[in-house]
N, C-alpha and C positions, 0 to 999 in steps of 0.2 A: 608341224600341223598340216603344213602343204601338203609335204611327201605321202604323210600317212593317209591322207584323203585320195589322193591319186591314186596309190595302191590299194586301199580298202575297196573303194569303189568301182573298184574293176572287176570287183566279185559280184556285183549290184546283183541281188535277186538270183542268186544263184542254190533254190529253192528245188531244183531240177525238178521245177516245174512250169515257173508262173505262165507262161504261156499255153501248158498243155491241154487242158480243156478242151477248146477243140480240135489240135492237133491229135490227142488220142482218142476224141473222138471218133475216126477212123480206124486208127492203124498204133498201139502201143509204140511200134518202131520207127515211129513217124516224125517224133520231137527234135527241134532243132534247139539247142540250147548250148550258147556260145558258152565260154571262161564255166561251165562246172570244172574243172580240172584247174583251176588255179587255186593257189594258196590265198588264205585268209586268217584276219586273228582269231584265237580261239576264244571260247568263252561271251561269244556276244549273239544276239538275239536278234531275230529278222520275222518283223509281221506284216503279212503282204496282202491288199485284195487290189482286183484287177474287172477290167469288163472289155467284152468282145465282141465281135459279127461275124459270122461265115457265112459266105454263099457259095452254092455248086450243089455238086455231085456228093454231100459228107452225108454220113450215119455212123452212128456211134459205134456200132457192130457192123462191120466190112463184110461178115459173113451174111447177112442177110440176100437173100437170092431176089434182090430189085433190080430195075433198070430207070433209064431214065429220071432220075433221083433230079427233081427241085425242090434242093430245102434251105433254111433259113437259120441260122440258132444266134441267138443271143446268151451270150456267154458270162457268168459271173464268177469271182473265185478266191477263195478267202485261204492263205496258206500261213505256217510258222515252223521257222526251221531255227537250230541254235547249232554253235562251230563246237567242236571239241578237241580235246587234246586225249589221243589213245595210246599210249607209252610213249613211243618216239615217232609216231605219224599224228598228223590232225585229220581232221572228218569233220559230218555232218551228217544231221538228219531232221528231216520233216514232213511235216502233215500235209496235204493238201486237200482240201474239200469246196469242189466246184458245183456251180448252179446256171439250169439252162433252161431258156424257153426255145422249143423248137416249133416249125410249121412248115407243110411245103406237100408236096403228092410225088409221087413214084408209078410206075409201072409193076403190076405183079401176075405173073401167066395172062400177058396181053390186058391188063385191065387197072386202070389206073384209081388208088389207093392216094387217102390223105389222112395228115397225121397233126395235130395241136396238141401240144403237153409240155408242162414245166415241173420240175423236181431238180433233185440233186441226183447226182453224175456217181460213180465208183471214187470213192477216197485212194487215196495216195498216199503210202508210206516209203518211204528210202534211205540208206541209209550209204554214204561214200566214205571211201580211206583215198588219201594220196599218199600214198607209200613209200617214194623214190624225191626227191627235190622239194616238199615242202613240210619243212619241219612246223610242229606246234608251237607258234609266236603269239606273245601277249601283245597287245594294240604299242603296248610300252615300247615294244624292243623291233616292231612288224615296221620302221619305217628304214631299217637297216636291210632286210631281206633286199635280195635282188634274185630273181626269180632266171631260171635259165632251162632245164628239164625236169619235168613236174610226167611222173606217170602215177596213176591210181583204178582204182576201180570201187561200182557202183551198182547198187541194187533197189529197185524198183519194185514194188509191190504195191498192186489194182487190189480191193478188199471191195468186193458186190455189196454195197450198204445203200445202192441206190434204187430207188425207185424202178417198176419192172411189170410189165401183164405180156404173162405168156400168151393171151391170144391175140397180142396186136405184135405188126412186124416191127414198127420202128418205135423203141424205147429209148430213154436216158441212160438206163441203164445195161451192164451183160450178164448180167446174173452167172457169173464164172470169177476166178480169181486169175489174175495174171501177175507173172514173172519175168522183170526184166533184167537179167544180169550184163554186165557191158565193161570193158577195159578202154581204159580214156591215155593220151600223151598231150602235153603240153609245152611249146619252146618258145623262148619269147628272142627276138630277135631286133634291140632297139627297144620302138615305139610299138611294133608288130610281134603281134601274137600269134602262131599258127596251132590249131590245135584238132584231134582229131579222137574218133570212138568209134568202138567196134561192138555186136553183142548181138543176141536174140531175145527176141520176145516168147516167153512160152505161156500155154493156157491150158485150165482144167477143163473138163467137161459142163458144158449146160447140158442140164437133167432135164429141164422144163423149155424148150425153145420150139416156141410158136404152135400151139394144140399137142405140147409134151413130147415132143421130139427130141431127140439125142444127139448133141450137134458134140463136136470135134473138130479140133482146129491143129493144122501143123504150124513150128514154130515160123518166125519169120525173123532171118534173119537182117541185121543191119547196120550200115556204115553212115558216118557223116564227117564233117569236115568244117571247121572256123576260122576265119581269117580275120582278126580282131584289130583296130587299131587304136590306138587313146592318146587323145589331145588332155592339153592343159587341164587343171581344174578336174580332173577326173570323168568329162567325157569322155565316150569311146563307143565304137560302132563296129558292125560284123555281118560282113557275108557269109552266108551258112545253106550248106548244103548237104543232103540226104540220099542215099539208094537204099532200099530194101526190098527183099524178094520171098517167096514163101508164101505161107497161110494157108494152104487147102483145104478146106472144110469137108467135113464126113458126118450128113446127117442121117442117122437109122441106119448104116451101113453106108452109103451109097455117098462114093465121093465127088463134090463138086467143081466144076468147070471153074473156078473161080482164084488161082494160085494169083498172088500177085506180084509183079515188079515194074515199081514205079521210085518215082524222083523228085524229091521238091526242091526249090532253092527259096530262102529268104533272107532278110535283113533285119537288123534289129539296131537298137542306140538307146544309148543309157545315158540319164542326165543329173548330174546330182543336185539338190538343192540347199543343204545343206549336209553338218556332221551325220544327223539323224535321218533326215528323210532323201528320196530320190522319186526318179521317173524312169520307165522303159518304155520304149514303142518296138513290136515286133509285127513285120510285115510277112506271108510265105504265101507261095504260090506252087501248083502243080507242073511240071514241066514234061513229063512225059509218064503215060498212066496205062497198064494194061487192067487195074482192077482197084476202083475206091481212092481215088488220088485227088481228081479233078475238082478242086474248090481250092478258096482264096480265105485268107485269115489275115485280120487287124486286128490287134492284143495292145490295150494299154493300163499298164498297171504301177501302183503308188505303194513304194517300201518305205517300212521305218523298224530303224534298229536301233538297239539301244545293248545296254553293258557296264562292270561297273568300271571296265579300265577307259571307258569313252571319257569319262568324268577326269578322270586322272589328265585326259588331253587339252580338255576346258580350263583345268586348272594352270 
């Protein structure tokens, strides 16, 4: 019962999202998300919702041509992902649908703009294989695994179902669809976890951006990196770190001064409280920013899972 909590739980929330919200509110290539590349059992059910703050320099769309950005969002976020078993790899996949009240003023051609509005955010669909190191285990048989190199890959899909006026700059929503495809490695060494991902972000065109303008966006590409460690009882905690660079924007032709390459680092911890439910706190910060980085994010959010082999555990 130990074992398998310890191990279960180091998956906690690995929804390859729950934090995103406002991390992609900026930058799709932005997300810091510890243990996605770990193994888990198959066949069990993860329903997540979360609440957040950001403050700085954030906007949902990086491409908008602001300066000076002080804005505010308050972050909300309801997600559900389930494990699967896919011949001889396991996976996953989930939904995610976030809600934001935003407020704050910018600079636009020298003249400073504000902005108050709440709605829902661009939904999130995703789908990951680990392909190499983690077979499809039932919760039964998942307290024998012992995990050593875990490589897989994962796909990210933005769906524009949010809320959007083309005549105002700063929306909830991008009214574009995005693509994030990404290859992941995992090693676990001990008690320590290192794990890393590679990938880009790509996007469609906005047809309607800001009085019907034609924006294009180059991809951006991105790395990150997790150093994971887990104590007793299935706590565990993670330094995580991000570069990414790219983006240049082409609105009506005419390419903008705006490519970015920038860096976050954050931290995050996982707490469990029981078989079925948990806790995460995810903390990130900006550390070096040529373009849409500069802002700070607090994420705290409340999982519960369930299945039918959990029962089989109780028993």
């Amino acid at each position: 019962m130990q074992n398998y909590l310890m191990n279960t739980v180091k998956y906690i929330l690995q929804l390859s999202t729950v934090v995103f919200l406002l991390r992609c509110s900026q930058s799709y290539a932005q997300d810091l998300e510890p243990r996605t590349y770990a193994n888990v059992p198959v066949k069990l059910n993860f329903f997540v919702v979360g609440t957040g703050y950001t403050s700085g320099a954030v906007l949902f769309d990086p491409t908008i041509p602001l300066e000076n950005a002080h804005i505010k969002i308050n972050g909300f976020v309801m997600a559900y992902a389930r494990t699967l078993k896919l011949g001889k790899m396991s996976g996953k996949v989930d939904v995610v649908v976030p809600y934001a009240i935003l407020s704050g003023t910018a600079d636009f051609n020298e003249q400073q703009v504000s902005r108050n509005v709440s709605g829902f955010g661009d939904t999130k669909v995703s789908m990951s294989v680990n392909f190499i190191g983690a077979p499809p285990l039932a919760v039964s048989g998942f307290k024998d695994y012992k995990q050593k190199l875990v490589i897989g890959a994962r796909l990210q899909v933005y769906v524009p179902l949010s809320q959007y006026d083309p005549d105002r700059l700063v929306n909830i929503g991008t009214n574009r669809f995005a693509f994030k495809p990404e290859l992941g490695i995992s090693k676990k060494f001990g008690r320590l976890f290192l794990e890393g991902a590679g990938g880009a972000a790509l996007y469609t065109a906005n047809n309607d951006f800001y009085g019907g303008k034609k924006l294009l966006q180059s991809p951006i590409g991105f790395v990150q990196s997790h150093a994971i460690y887990t104590f007793k009882k299935g706590i565990w905690i993670a330094l995580d770190a991000t570069y990414y660079w790219g983006g240049r924007t082409t609105i009506n032709g005419v390419k903008g001064d705006n490519l970015q390459e920038n860096s976050r680092v954050g931290f995050t911890c996982a707490v469990p409280i029981n078989m079925h439910q948990s806790l995460k706190l995810n903390l990130s910060s900006g550390v070096s920013t040529r373009t849409g980085s500069d802002f700070n994010v607090i994420f705290l959010v409340w999982q519960y899972r369930w299945g039918a082999d959990l029962k089989k555990i109780k028993k």
